[in-house]
Legacy VTK file of the C-alpha trace (Angstrom):
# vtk DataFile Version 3.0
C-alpha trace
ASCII
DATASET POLYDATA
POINTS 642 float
0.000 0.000 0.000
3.278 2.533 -0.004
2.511 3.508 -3.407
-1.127 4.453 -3.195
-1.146 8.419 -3.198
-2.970 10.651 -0.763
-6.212 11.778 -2.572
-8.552 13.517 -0.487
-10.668 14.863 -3.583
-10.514 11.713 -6.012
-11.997 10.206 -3.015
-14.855 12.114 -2.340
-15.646 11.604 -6.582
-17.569 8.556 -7.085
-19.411 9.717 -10.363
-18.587 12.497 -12.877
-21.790 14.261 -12.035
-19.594 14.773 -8.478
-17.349 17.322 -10.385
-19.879 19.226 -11.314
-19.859 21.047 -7.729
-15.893 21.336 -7.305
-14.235 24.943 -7.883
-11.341 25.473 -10.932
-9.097 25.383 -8.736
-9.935 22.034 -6.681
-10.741 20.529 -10.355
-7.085 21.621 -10.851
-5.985 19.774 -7.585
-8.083 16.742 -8.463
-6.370 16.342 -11.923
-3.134 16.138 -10.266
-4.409 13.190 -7.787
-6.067 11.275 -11.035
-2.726 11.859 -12.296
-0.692 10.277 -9.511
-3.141 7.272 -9.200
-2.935 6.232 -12.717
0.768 6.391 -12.541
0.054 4.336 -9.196
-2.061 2.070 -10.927
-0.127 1.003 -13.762
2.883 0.730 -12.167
1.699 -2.321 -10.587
-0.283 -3.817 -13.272
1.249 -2.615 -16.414
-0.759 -1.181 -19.444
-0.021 2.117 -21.808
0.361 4.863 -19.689
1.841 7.487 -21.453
-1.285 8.588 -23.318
-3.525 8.479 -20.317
-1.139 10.705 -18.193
-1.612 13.581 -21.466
-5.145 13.735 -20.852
-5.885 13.745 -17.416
-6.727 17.636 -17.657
-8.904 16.827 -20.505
-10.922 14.206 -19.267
-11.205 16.413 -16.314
-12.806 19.011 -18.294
-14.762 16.832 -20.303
-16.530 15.440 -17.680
-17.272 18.387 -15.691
-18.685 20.457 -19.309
-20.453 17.661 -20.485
-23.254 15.056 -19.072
-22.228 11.368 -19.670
-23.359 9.312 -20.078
-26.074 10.941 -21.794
-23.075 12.433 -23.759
-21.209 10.062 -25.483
-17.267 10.494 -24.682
-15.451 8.411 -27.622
-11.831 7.707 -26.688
-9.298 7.108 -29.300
-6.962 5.133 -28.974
-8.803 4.014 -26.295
-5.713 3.318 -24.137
-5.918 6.796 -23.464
-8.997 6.223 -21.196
-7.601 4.765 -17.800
-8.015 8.295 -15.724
-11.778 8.232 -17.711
-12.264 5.057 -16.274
-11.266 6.327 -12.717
-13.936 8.720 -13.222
-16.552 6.407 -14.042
-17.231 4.641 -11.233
-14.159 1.957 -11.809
-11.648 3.236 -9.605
-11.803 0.418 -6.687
-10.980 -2.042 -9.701
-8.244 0.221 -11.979
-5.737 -1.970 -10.288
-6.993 -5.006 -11.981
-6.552 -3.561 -15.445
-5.728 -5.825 -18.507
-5.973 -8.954 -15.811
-8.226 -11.781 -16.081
-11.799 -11.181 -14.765
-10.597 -7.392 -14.276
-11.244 -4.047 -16.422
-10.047 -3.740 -20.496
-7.251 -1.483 -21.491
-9.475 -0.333 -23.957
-13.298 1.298 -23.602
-15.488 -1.384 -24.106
-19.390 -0.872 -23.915
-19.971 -3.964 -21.771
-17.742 -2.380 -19.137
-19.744 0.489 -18.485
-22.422 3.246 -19.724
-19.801 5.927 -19.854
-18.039 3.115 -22.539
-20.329 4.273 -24.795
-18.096 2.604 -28.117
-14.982 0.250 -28.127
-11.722 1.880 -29.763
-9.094 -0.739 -29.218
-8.267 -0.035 -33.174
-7.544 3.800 -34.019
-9.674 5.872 -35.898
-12.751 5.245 -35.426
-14.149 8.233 -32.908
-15.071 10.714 -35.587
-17.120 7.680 -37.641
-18.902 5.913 -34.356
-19.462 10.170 -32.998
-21.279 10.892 -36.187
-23.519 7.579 -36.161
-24.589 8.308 -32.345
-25.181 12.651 -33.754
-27.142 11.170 -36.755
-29.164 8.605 -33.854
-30.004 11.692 -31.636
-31.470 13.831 -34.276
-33.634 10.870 -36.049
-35.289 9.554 -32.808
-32.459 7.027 -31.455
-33.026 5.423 -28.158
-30.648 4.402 -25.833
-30.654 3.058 -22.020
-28.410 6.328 -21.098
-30.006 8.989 -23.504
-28.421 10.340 -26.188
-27.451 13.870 -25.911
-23.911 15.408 -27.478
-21.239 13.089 -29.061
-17.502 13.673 -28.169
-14.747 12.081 -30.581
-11.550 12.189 -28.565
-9.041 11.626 -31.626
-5.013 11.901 -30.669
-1.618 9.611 -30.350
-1.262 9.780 -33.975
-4.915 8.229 -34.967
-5.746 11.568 -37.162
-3.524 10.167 -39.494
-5.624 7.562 -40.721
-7.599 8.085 -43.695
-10.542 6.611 -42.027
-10.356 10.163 -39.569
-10.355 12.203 -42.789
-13.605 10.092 -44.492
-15.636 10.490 -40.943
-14.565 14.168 -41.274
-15.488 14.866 -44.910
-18.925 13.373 -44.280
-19.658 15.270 -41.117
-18.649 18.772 -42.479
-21.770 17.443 -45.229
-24.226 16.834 -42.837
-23.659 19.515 -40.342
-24.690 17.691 -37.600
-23.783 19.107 -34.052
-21.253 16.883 -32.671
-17.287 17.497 -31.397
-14.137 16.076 -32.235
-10.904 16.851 -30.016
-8.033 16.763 -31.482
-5.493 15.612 -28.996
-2.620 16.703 -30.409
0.778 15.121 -28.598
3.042 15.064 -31.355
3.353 11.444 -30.752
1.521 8.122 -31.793
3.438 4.790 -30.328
6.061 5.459 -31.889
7.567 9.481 -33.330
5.327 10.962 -35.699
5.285 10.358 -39.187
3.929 12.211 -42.506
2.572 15.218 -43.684
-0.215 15.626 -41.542
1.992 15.658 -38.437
3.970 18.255 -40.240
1.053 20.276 -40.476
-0.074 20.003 -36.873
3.024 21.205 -35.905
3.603 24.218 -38.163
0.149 25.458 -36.611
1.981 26.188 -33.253
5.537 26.088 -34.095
6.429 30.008 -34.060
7.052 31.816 -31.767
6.601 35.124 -33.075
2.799 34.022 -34.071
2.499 33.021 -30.986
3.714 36.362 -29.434
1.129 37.860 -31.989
-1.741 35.783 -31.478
-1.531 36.541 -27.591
-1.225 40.294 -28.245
-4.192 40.639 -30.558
-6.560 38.361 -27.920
-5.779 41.682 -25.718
-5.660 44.477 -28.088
-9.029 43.551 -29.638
-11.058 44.314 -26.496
-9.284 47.667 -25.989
-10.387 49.434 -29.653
-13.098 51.394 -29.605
-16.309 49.245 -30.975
-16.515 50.845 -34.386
-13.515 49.516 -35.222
-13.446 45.752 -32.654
-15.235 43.961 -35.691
-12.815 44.589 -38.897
-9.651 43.821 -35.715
-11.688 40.739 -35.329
-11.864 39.776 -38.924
-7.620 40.706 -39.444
-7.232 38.191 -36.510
-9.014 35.977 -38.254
-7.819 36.165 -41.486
-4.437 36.284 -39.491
-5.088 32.914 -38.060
-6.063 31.353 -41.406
-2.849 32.077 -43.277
-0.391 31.300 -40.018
-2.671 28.845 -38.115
-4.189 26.301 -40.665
-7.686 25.875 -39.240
-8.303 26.309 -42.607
-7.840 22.608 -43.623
-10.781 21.526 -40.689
-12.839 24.706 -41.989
-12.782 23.393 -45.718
-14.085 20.092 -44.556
-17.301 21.944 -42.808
-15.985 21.990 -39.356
-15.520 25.490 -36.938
-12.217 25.242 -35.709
-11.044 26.506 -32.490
-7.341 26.131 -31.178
-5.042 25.234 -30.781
-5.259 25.383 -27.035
-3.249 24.028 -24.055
-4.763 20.910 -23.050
-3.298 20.621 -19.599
-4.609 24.067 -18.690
-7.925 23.802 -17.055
-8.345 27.863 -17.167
-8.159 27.473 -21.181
-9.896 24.156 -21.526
-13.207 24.641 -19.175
-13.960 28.033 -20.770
-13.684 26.661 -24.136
-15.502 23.676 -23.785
-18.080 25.193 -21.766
-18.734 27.981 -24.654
-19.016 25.858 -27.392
-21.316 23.031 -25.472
-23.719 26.201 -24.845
-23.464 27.472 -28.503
-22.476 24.913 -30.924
-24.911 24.153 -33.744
-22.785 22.140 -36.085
-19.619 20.153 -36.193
-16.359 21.950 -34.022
-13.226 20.891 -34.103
-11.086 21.350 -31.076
-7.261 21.308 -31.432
-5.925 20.994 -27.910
-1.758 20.285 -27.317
-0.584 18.192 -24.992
2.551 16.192 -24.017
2.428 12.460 -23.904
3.594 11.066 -20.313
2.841 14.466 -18.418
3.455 14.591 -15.147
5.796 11.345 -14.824
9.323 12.187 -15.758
10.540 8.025 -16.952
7.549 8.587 -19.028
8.312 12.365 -20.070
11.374 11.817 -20.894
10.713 8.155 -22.835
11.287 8.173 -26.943
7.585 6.857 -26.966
6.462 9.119 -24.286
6.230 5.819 -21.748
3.168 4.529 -24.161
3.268 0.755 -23.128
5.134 -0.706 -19.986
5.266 -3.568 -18.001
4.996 -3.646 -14.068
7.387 -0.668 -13.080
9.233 1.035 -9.555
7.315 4.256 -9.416
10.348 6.457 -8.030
12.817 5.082 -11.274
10.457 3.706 -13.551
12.309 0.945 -14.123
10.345 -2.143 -15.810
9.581 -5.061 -13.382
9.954 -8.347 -16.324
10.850 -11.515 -15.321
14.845 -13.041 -16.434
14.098 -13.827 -20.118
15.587 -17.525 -21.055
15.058 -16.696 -25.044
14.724 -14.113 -27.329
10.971 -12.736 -28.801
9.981 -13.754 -31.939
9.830 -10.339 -32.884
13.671 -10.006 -32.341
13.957 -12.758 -33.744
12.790 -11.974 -37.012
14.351 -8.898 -36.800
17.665 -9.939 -36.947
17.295 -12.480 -39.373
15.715 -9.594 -41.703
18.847 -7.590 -41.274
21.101 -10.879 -41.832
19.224 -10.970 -45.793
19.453 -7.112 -46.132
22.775 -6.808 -45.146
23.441 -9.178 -48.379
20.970 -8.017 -50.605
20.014 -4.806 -51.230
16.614 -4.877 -52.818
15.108 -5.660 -49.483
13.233 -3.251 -47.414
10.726 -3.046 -45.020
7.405 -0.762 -44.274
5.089 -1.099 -41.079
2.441 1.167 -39.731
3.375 3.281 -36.846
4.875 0.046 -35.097
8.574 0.444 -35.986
9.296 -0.918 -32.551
6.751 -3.549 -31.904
7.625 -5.182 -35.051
11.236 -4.906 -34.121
12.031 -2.599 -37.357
13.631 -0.018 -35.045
16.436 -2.332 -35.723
16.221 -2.583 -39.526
15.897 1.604 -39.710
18.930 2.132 -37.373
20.952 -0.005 -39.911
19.068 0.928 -43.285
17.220 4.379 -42.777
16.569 4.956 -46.311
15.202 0.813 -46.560
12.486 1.219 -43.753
9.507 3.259 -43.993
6.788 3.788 -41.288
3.759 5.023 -42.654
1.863 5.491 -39.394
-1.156 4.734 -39.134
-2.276 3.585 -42.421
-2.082 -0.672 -42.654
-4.401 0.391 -45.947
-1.232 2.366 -47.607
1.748 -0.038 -46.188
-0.044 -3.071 -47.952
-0.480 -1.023 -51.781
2.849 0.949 -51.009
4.256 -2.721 -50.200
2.862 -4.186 -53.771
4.409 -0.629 -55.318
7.666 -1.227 -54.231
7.212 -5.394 -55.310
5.987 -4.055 -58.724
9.077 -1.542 -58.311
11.363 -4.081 -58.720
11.979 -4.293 -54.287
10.905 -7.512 -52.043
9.535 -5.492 -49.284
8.607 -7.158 -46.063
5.795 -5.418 -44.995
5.660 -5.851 -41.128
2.513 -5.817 -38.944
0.844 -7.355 -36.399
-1.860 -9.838 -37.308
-4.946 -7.627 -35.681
-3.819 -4.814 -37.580
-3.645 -6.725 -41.202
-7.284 -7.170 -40.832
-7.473 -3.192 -41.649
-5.797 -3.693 -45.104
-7.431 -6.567 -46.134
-9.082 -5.119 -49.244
-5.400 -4.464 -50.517
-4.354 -7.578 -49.756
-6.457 -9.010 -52.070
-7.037 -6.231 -54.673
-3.437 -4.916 -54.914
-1.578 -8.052 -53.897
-3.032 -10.954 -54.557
-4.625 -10.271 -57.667
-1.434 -8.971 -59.423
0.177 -11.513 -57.804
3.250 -9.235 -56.444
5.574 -10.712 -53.714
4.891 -8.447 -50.990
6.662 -11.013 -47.935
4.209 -10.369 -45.202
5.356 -10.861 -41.050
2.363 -11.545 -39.328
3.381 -10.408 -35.716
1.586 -11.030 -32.628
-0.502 -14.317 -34.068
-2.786 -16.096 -31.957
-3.479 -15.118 -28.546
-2.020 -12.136 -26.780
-2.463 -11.935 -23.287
-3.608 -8.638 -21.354
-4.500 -6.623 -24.781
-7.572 -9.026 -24.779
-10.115 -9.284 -28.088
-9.285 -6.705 -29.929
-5.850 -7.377 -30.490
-5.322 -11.129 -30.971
-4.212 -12.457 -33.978
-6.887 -14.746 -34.923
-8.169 -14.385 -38.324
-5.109 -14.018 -40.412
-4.778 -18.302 -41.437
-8.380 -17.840 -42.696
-8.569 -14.659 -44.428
-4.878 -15.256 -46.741
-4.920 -19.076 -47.434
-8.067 -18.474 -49.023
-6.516 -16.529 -51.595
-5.253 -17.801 -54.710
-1.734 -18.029 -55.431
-0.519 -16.894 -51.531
1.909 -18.930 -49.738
1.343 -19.145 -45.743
3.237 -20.364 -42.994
3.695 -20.404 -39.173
6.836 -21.092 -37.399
6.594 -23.608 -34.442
9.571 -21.862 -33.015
12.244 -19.073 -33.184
14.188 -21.502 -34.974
11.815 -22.096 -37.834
11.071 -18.170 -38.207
14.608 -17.843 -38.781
14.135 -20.312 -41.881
10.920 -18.492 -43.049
12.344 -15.187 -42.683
15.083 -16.654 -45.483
11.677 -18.334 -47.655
10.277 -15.022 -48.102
13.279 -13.242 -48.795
13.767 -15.919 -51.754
10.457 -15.936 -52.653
9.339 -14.008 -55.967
6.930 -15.714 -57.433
4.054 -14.067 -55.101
2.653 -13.087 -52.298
4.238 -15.161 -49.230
3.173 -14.850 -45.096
4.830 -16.010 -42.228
3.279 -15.473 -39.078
5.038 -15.685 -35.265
3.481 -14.990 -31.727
3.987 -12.216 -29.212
6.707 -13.304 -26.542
9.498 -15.693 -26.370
10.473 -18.628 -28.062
11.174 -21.967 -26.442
14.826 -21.116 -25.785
16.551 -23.447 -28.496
19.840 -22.978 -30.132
19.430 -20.856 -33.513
20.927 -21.213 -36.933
23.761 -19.383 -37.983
21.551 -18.160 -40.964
18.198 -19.285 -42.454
17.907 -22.166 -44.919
15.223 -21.743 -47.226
11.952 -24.295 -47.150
10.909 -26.152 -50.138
7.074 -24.501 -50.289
4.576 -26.517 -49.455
6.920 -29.425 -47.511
6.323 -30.029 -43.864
8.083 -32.531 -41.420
7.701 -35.177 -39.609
9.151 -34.580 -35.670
7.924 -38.265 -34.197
7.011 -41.328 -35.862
4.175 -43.587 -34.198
1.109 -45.376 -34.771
-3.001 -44.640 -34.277
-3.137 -41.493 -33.926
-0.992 -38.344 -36.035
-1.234 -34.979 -34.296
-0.653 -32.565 -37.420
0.195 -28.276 -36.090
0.959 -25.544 -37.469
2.628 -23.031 -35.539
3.529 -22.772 -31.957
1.425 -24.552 -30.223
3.837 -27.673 -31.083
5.260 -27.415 -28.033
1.790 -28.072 -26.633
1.623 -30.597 -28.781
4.565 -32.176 -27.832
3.450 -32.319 -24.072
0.425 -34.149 -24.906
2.437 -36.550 -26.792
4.361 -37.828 -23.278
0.949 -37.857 -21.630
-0.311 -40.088 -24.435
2.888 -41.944 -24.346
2.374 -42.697 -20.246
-0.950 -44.171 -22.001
0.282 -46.947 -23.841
-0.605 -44.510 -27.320
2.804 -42.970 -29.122
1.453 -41.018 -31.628
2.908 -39.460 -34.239
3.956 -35.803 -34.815
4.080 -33.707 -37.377
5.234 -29.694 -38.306
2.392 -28.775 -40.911
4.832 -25.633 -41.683
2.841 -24.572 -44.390
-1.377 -23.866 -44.446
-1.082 -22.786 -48.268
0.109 -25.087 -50.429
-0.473 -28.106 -47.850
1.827 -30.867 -47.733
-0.859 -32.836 -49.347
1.467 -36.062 -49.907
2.566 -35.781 -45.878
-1.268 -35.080 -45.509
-2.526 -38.364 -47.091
-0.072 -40.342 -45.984
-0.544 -39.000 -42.221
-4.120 -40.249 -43.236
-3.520 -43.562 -44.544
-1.423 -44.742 -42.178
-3.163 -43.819 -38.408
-6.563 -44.445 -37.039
-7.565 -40.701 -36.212
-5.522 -37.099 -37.579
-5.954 -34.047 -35.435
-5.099 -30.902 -36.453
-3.889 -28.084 -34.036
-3.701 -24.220 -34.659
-3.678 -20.974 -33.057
-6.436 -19.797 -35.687
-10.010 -19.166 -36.268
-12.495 -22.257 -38.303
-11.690 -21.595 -41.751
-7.974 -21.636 -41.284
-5.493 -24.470 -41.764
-7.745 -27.543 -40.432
-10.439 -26.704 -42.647
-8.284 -26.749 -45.785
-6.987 -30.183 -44.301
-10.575 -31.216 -44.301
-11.261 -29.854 -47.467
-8.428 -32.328 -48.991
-9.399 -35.217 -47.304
-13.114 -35.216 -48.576
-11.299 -34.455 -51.974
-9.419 -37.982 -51.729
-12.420 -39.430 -50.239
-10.148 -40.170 -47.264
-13.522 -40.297 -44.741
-14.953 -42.818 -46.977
-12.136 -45.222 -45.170
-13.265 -44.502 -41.798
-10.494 -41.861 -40.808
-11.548 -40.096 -37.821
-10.436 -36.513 -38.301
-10.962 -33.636 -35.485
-9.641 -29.974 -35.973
-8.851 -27.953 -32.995
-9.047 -24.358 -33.413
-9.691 -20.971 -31.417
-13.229 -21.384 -30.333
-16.265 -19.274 -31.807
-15.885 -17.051 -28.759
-13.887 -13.349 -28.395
-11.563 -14.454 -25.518
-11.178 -12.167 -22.908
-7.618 -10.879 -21.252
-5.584 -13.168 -19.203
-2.538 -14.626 -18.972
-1.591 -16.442 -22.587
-1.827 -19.730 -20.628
-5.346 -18.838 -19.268
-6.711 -17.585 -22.794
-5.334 -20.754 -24.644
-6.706 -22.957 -21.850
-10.278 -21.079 -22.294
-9.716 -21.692 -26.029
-9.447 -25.809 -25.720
-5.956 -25.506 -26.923
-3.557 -26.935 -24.313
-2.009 -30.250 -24.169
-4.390 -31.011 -21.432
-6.939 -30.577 -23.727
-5.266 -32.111 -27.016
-4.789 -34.907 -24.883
-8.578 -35.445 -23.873
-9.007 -34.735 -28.096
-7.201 -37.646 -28.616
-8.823 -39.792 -26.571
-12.405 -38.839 -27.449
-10.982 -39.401 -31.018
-9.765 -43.179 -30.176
-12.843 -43.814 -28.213
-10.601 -43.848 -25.039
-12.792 -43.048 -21.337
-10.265 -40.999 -19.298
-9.808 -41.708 -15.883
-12.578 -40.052 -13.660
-14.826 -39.387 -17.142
-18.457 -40.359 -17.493
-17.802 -42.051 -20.745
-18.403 -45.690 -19.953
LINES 1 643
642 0 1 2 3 4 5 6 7 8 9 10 11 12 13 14 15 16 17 18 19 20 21 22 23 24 25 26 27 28 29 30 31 32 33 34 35 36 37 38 39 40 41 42 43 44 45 46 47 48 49 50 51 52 53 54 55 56 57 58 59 60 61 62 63 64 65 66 67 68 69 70 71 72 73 74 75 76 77 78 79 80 81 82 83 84 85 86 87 88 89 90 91 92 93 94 95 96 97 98 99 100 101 102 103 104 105 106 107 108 109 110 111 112 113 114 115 116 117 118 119 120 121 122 123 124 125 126 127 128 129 130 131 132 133 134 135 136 137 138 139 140 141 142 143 144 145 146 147 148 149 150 151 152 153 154 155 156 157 158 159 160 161 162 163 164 165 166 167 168 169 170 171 172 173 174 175 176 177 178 179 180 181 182 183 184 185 186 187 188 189 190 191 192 193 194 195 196 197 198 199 200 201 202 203 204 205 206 207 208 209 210 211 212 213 214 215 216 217 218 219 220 221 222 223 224 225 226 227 228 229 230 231 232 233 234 235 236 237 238 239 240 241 242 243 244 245 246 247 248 249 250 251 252 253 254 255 256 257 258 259 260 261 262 263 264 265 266 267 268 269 270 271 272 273 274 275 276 277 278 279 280 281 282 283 284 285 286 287 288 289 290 291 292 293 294 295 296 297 298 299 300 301 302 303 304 305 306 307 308 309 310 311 312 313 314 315 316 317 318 319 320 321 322 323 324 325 326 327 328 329 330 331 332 333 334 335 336 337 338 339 340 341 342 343 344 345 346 347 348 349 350 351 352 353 354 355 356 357 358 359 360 361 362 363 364 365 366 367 368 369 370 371 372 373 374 375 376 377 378 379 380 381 382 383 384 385 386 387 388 389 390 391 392 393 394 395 396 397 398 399 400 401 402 403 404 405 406 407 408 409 410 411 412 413 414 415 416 417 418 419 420 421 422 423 424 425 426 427 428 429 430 431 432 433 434 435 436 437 438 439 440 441 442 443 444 445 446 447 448 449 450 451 452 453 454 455 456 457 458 459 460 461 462 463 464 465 466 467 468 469 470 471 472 473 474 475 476 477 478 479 480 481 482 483 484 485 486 487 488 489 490 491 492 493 494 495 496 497 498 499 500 501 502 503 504 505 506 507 508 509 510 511 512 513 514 515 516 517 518 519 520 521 522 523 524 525 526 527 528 529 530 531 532 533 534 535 536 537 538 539 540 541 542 543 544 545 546 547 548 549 550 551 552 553 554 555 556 557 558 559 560 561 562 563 564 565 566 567 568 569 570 571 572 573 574 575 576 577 578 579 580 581 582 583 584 585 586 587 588 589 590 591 592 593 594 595 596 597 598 599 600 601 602 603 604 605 606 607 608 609 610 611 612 613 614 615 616 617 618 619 620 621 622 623 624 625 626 627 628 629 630 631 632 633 634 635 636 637 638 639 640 641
């Protein structure tokens, strides 16, 4: 309990209506409590904290102007939500955040009434604010009401086209509605593009600074006859050297930018246009990512993601690793091709150092290319640079691929172009929960014609798929890897490329032949000695490859055992149902085969530990090893099968 700060006025709040009665300058002191519990918070349960800490002073503001939940407050990224979810009623559980059975990193409307839309994905606020605008002035009904909607839009998610398509059509319709534009000069990683470039020149002199301030004062001092033309020359003045203009074009009134950790700017703002809006406003408030917590301050990615941490140092808590990730992993061996080849590059999407291409732009700057936010534009820029004459490997984690899907198969996959996709973060992930697992990815590109996909079983095997792709350019090739460590095995030298479509066989034996793909071989392998202790030594096999099969390895595994269960980290639809698909082809069933696929359950699995989600899923060698059994016709000991 050392670390729990003194809060008299955080704990006298129990709902935002509560704020409603405190003064500016006890809002100001309660800020800086929300402020020190969050830091509190995460430092014992991890999470993204960074972002939250740059808008306590908003959220602050936000819920003392407006009425939620009757206002809808959208949040995104929604990571930035954690002193929100103080607020809101949540604060005797924020310390089980991102644990099993305890409160989402993210908004999420099951959660709460002030959750009023999910945003685990970025930009989305502007699109999901309009919808619930449109709703209120058509005769919506919802349990809370439905009074004003609030997009909070900032680490880096204005980037997105999506932001700029939710903007275009709300400037149409003219709808009353609000979008803050939390403006940090930061996504996870260092801003990227144009746009950022833009934000920043709207605040970046001094000297209009200097000017701006003056003219605020000098306009009240001239005599009225001549207050109105001074009004339209600061106007003008603030189109030219500001930039609202962009916001204006699209249909919005633009006000800003403003300091967003000054409650004497924000509450008179907010309060003026709540009272007089009548169509959409856009809001441009600045603020620094990690304010208020110096490690996180001072942090490249303004302390946006950390582990268990010592509050006074802000050192991360992590247990002795006894491997590398997979994400290093890969990383290295991608610099290991590049070093000897110089068409290779890589692109990701505002993840240069989740995907481990931090590494790959220290080396080659002018190789790597973050886009930001934008997994549309890295896939087509990806298939320009393969129709360019380049093998880019375009690097992102599985949840995220789901957002360029459309280019996968329109710009890729049709033209056939060998874009070399790592698929980071497959499978399950742990305390980011739903919305970020990679779970769909097997299903949605080995349904494609003419794409090769594979899954390494371990860090040894992504070192060899890593050199398949680089070799590969015949077409579109995927290899995807988990979040976390491998299994601590000694690594090649250098990759050794795969014959495509070949898997392997790791353990010869008879009745049964347990057939994965990926890494939940090692599961696989521990079910194996259970089955072993049985009397039953079945065989086991790498699949390696989802797209082409291995169909002779297939329909031999077939032929030869009694029952063939698949295994995979993926959704139906995925790698066993292409096995399944072959088998009826050869009429294998017709010979009595007894075939079972085990995949991720039709369920959205909810944080936890990895081992706890892939236990909920059915997918641990406890559970392969009851598969196998119900598959034989085997009663366990203690079952109710006779």
């Amino acid at each position: 309990m050392s670390n729990r700060p003194n809060t008299p006025l955080l704990d006298q709040v129990s709902c935002p209506a509560d704020l409603k009665r405190l003064t500016n300058a006890e809002l100001r002191a309660l800020a800086d409590e929300i402020r020190a519990e969050t830091i509190s918070a995460v430092s014992e349960t991890g999470g993204h904290l960074g972002a939250g800490l740059g808008v306590v002073e908003l959220t602050v503001a936000l819920h003392t102007v407006f009425d939620a939940p009757r206002d809808k407050i959208i949040w995104d990224v929604s990571h930035q939500s954690y002193p929100h979810k103080i607020l809101t009623g949540r604060r005797d559980r924020i310390r089980t955040l991102r644990q099993k059975g305890g409160l989402s990193g993210f908004t999420k409307r099951s959660e709460s009434p002030y959750d009023p839309f999910g945003a685990a994905h970025s930009s989305t606020s502007i699109s999901a604010a309009l919808g619930f605008a449109v709703a209120r002035d058509l005769g919506g009904v919802c349990d809370t009401g439905l009074g004003d909607a609030i997009a909070v839009i900032g680490d880096g998610a204005m980037s997105a086209g999506m932001a700029f398509e939710a903007l275009n059509n709300a400037g149409h319709l003219k709808r009353r509605m609000f979008v803050i534009l939390n403006d940090n000069e930061m996504s996870i990683a260092p801003p990227v593009g144009a746009f950022s470039s833009y934000l920043s020149r709207l605040y970046a002199g001094e000297p209009f600074q200097e000017l701006k301030a003056a003219a605020k004062g000098a306009v009240s001092l001239l005599p009225e006859p001549f207050q109105e033309g001074a009004r339209r020359a600061k106007e003008m003045l603030k189109g030219m050297a500001v930039g609202g203009t962009l916001f204006e074009e699209l249909g919005f009134s633009y006000v800003g930018p403003i300091d967003g950790h000054d409650l004497e700017q924000l509450l008179p703002v907010l309060r003026t246009v709540h009272q007089r809006a009548t169509g959409p406003i856009l809001i441009h408030i600045l603020t620094k990512k990690g304010k208020g917590y110096a490690p996180a301050e001072a942090a490249r990615d303004g302390g946006h993601a950390t582990a268990r941490f010592d509050m006074v140092t802000g050192a991360q808590v992590k247990p002795p690793s006894n491997a590398p990730s997979y994400t290093k992993v890969f990383a290295n061996a991608l610099l290991d091709h590049a070093a000897q080849d110089d068409k290779i590059c890589a692109v990701t999407a505002a993840m240069p150092d989740g995907t481990g291409l931090d590494l790959f732009a220290g080396r080659y700057p002018s190789r790597c290319f973050d886009v930001g936010i934008a997994e549309q534009h890295a896939v087509t820029f990806s298939a320009g640079l393969a129709a360019g004459g380049m093998k880019p490997f375009c690097a992102l984690y599985s949840t995220f691929l789901q957002r360029g899907y459309d280019q996968v198969v329109h710009d890729v996959a049709i033209q056939r172009l060998p874009v070399r996709f790592a698929i980071d973060r497959a499978g399950l992930v742990g305390a980011d929960g739903a919305t970020h697992a990679g779970s769909y990815d097997v299903a949605f590109l080995a349904n494609l014609p003419g794409f090769v996909v594979m899954a390494a079983a371990d860090e040894a095997e992504l070192v060899h798929m890593v050199a398949t792709a680089a070799a590969h350019d015949s077409g579109p090739i995927a290899f995807r890897y988990p979040r976390g460590e491998g299994v601590g095995l000694e690594m090649p030298e250098h990759g050794e490329v795969l014959e495509i479509g070949k898997g392997r066989i790791i353990q010869k034996g008879a009745r049964v032949a347990l057939l994965s793909f990926g890494t939940r071989l090692g599961e696989v392998r521990k079910a194996a000695e259970k089955l072993t202790a049985r009397g039953i030594n079945p065989t086991i096999a790498d699949a390696r490859f989802a797209k082409p099969l291995d169909e002779e390895m297939i329909l031999q595994l077939a032929a030869d055992h009694e029952a063939l269960i698949t295994i995979e980290e993926g959704a139906v639809g995925g790698f066993g149902s292409h096995v399944a698909q072959l088998l009826a082809e050869n009429a294998v069933f017709d010979a009595g085969l007894k075939f079972r696929a085990m995949v991720l359950p039709d369920i959205f699995i909810d944080q936890a530990s990895m081992e706890d989600m892939y236990k909920v899923a059915g997918l641990d060698a406890a559970q392969i090893e009851a598969k196998v059994l119900e598959a034989l016709g085997i009663a366990r000991i203690g079952s109710k099968r006779a």
